[in-house]
C-alpha positions in Angstrom: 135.8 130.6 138.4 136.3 128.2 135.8 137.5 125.1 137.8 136.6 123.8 141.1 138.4 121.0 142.1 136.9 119.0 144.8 138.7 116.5 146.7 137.7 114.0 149.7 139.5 113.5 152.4 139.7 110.2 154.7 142.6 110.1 157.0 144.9 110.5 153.5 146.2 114.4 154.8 149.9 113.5 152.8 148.5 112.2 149.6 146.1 115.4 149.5 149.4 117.3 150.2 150.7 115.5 146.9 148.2 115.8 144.9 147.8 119.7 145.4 151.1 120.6 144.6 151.0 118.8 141.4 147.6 120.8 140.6 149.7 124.0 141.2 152.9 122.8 139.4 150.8 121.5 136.4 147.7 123.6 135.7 147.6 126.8 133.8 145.2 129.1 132.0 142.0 128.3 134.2 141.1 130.0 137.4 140.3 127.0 139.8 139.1 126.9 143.6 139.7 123.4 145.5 137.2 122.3 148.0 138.4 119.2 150.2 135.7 117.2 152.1 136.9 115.6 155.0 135.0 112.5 156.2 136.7 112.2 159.4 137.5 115.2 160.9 138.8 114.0 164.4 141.3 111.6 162.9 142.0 112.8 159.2 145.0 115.1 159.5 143.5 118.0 158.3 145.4 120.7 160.0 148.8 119.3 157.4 146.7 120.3 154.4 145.2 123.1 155.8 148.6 124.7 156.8 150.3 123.8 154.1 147.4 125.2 151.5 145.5 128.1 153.5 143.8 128.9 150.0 141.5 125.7 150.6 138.1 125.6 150.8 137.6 123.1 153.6 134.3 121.3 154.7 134.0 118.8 157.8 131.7 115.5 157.6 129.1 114.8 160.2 129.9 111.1 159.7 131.8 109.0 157.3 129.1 109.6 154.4 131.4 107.7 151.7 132.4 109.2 148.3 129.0 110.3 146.7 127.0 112.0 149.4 131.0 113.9 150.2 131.4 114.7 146.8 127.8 115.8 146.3 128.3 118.6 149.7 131.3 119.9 147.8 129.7 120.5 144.5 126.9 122.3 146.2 129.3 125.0 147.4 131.4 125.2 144.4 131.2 128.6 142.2 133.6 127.0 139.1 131.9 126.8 135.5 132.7 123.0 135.3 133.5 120.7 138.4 136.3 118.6 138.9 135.9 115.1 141.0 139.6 114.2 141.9 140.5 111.3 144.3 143.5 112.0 147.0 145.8 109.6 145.5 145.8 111.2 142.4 149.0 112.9 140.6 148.9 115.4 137.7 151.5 114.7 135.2 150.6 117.8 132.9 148.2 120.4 132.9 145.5 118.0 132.2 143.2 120.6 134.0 143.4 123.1 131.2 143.2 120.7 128.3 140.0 119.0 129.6 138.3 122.7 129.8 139.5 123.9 126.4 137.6 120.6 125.0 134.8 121.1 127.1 134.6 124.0 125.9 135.0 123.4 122.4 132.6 120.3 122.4 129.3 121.5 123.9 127.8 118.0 123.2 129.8 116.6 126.2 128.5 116.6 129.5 131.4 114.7 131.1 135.0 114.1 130.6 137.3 111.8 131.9 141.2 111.3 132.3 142.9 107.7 131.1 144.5 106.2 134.5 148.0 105.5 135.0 149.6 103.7 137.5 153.1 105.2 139.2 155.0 102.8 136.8 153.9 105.2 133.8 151.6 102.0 132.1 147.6 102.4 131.6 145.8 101.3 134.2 142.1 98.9 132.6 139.2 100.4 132.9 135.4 99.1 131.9 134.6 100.6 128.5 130.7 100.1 128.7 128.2 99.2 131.2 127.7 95.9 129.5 131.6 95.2 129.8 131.3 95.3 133.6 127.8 93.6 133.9 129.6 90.6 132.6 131.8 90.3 134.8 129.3 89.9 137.7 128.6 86.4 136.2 130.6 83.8 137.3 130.7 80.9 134.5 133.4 78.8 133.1 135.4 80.2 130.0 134.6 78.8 126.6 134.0 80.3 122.9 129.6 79.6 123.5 129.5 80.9 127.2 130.8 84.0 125.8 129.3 84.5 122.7 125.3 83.7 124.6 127.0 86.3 127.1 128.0 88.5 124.3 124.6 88.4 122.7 122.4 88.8 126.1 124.7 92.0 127.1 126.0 93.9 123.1 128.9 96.6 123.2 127.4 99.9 122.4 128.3 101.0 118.7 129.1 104.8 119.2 130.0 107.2 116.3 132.2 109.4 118.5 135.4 107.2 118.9 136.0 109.0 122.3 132.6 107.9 123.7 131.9 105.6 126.5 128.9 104.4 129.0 130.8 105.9 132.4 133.5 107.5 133.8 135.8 106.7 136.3 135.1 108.6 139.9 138.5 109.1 140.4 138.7 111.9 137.6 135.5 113.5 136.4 134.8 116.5 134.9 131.4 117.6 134.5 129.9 120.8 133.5 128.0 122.4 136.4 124.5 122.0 134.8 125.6 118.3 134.8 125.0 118.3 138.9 122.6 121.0 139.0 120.1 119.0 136.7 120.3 115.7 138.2 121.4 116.3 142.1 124.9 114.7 141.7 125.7 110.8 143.1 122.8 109.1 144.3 122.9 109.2 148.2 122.4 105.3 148.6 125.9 104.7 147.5 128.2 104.6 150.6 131.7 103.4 148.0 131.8 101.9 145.1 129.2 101.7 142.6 128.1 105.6 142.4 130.3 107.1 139.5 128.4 104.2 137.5 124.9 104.7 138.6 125.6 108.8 138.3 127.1 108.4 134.6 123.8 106.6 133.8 122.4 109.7 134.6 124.8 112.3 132.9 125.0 110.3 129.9 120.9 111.3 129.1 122.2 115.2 129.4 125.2 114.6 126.8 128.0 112.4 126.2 130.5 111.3 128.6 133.7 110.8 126.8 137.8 110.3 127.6 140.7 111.8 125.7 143.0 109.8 124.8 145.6 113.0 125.4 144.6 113.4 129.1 146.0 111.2 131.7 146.8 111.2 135.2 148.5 109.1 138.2 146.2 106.8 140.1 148.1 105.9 142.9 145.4 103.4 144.5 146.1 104.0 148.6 144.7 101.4 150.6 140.9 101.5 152.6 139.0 98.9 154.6 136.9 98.7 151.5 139.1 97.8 149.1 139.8 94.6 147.5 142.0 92.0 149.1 141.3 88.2 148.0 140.3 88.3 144.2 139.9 85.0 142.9 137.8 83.7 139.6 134.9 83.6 142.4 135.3 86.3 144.3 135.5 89.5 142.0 134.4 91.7 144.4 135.3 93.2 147.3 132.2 93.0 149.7 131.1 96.8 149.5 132.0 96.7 145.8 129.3 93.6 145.6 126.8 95.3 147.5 127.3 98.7 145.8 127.2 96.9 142.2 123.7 95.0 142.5 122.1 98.2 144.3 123.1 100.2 140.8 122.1 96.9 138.9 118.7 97.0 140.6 118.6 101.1 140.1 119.4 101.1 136.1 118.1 98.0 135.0 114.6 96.6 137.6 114.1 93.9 139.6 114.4 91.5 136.8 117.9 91.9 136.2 118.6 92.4 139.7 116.5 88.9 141.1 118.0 87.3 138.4 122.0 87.7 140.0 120.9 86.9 143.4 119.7 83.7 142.0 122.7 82.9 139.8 124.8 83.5 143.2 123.0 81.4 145.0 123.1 78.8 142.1 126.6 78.6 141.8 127.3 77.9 145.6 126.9 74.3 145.1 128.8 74.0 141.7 131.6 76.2 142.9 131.8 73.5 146.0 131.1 70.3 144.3 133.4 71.8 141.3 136.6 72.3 143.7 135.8 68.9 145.9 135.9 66.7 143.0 139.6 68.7 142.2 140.6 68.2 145.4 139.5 64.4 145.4 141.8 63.5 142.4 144.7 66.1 143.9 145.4 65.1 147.4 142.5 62.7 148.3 140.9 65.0 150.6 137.4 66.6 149.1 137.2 69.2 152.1 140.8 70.4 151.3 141.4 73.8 150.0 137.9 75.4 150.1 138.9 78.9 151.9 137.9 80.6 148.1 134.7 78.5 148.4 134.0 80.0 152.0 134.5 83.5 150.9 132.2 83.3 148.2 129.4 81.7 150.9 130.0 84.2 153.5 130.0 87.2 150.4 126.4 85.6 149.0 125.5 86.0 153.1 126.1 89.6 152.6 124.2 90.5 149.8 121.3 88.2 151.1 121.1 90.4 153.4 120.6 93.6 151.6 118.0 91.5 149.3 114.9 93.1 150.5 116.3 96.8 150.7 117.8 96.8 147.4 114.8 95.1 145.8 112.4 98.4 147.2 115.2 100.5 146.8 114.7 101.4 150.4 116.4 105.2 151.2 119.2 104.7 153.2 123.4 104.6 153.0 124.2 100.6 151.8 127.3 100.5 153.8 128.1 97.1 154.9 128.9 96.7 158.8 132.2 96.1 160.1 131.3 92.3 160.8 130.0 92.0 157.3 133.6 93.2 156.0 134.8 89.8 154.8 137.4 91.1 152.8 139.1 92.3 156.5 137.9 88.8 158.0 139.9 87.0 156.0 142.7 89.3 155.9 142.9 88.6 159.5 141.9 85.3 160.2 
């Protein structure tokens, strides 16, 4: 088997539907399996992608284990020579597939490869190039030329030789060689969502490089989950799994230094982002305590990974998924 394509089902039984038959139309010259991992097997509609696809491999979820410890339960099962991660509300535009394994198997110094993302529009979807890239954007500080350059210089770009190198790749489309998994044991099981494709690429990235092609693309179609975000503001850059998920690989790749070191500059800016938007208020409508929904977010966000502090710091074993009443991305929403 050359390829096998594992995919994880949450109540998304259409998209999966979607997905597969643009692997089929699209992908030739590899033999591939596909293993789908359902994560809720009462309510996830697998019976439509199971009829419509007999030829899947299908595995059913004690619980809702999130994407890593899912993924991880397919890749132990897989026969294929390299392993594909594929989210559900993915589309295949070409035969991306076969591409991907003729490099792979042409550069032997790669470990990992990833696909560009696209959204359904046809335009390239951002991505974070480095692990530095994205650890700046946890700080929240005013823009100007010296904030960024002190950031700049406390957090460098990696200089890499091979212009198709980069720190991590996206968990929507990975492709890792099987000795890739079988040499570090896959996504580490603390991450729920959010946060593992990071930590693991920290991890692939000592075996060999993890690189893109700028030739292989695919459709990211984004499908909503209670997870997701839903009020992004200068502030509030996270959702509140993502925030959790993000300091727990912070803390796992980089020590308690770096990790204390965010939880104070959190808790720091709660009074400047307060006393910041009261004075704006002040001179806009005369009311200081107007407007400070953003502001409330952030506080009740800050709450959240407060409590996680003392886990993440020890690293304590255990799935960091936030509670439904720590959600406040869906508290907002509804309030």
């Amino acid at each position: 088997m050359d390829v096998s394509i594992i995919i994880i089902n949450y109540r998304t039984p259409q998209l999966i539907n979607n997905c597969l038959d643009s692997i089929k139309r699209f992908t030739s010259g590899v033999t591939f399996e596909v293993i789908v991992v359902d994560n809720d097997p009462a309510n996830g509609g697998g019976a439509l992608v199971r009829e419509a696809h007999p030829e899947v491999r299908w595995i059913d979820m004690e619980f809702n284990a999130g994407f890593g410890i899912a993924n991880n339960r397919g890749m132990e099962i897989a026969k294929g020579k390299y392993l594909l991660l594929l989210n559900a509300d993915t589309l295949l535009t070409d035969n991306v597939i076969g591409r991907c394994f003729n490099r792979m198997n042409q550069r032997t110094d790669i470990i990992a490869c990833g696909a560009l993302q696209y959204y359904p529009d046809g335009t390239p979807m951002p991505f974070y190039r480095s692990f530095n890239e994205f650890r700046k954007t946890f700080f929240i500080l005013p823009p100007s030329g010296l904030v960024d350059k002190l950031i700049g210089k406390l957090y460098p770009e990696p200089a890499y030789t091979d212009p198709d190198q980069y720190d991590w790749l996206v968990g929507a489309f990975m492709f890792v060689r099987r000795e890739g998994f079988e040499k570090t044991g896959g996504f580490s099981s603390e991450f729920f969502m959010y946060g593992e494709d990071v930590e693991w690429s920290g991890r692939l990235g000592k075996l060999g490089k993890l690189c893109y092609f700028q030739d292989c693309i695919f459709i990211h179609l984004e499908n909503n989950n209670p997870f997701r975000r839903t009020h992004i503001s200068w502030i509030n850059r996270f959702s509140t799994q993502m925030q959790v998920s993000n300091f727990l690989w912070v803390r796992k790749q980089y020590g308690v230094f770096q990790y204390i070191m965010l939880i104070l500059h959190y808790i720091f800016m709660v009074p400047v982002i307060y006393g910041w938007k009261m004075l704006l208020n002040l001179r806009k409508n005369g009311n200081p305590f107007s407007e400070l929904r953003t502001q409330y977010i952030y506080v009740r966000k800050t709450r959240v990974l407060l409590k996680y502090f003392w886990k993440t710091l020890f690293l304590r074993k255990g799935l960091y998924k936030i509670k439904p009443q720590e959600n406040i991305d869906l508290l907002t929403a509804s309030a």
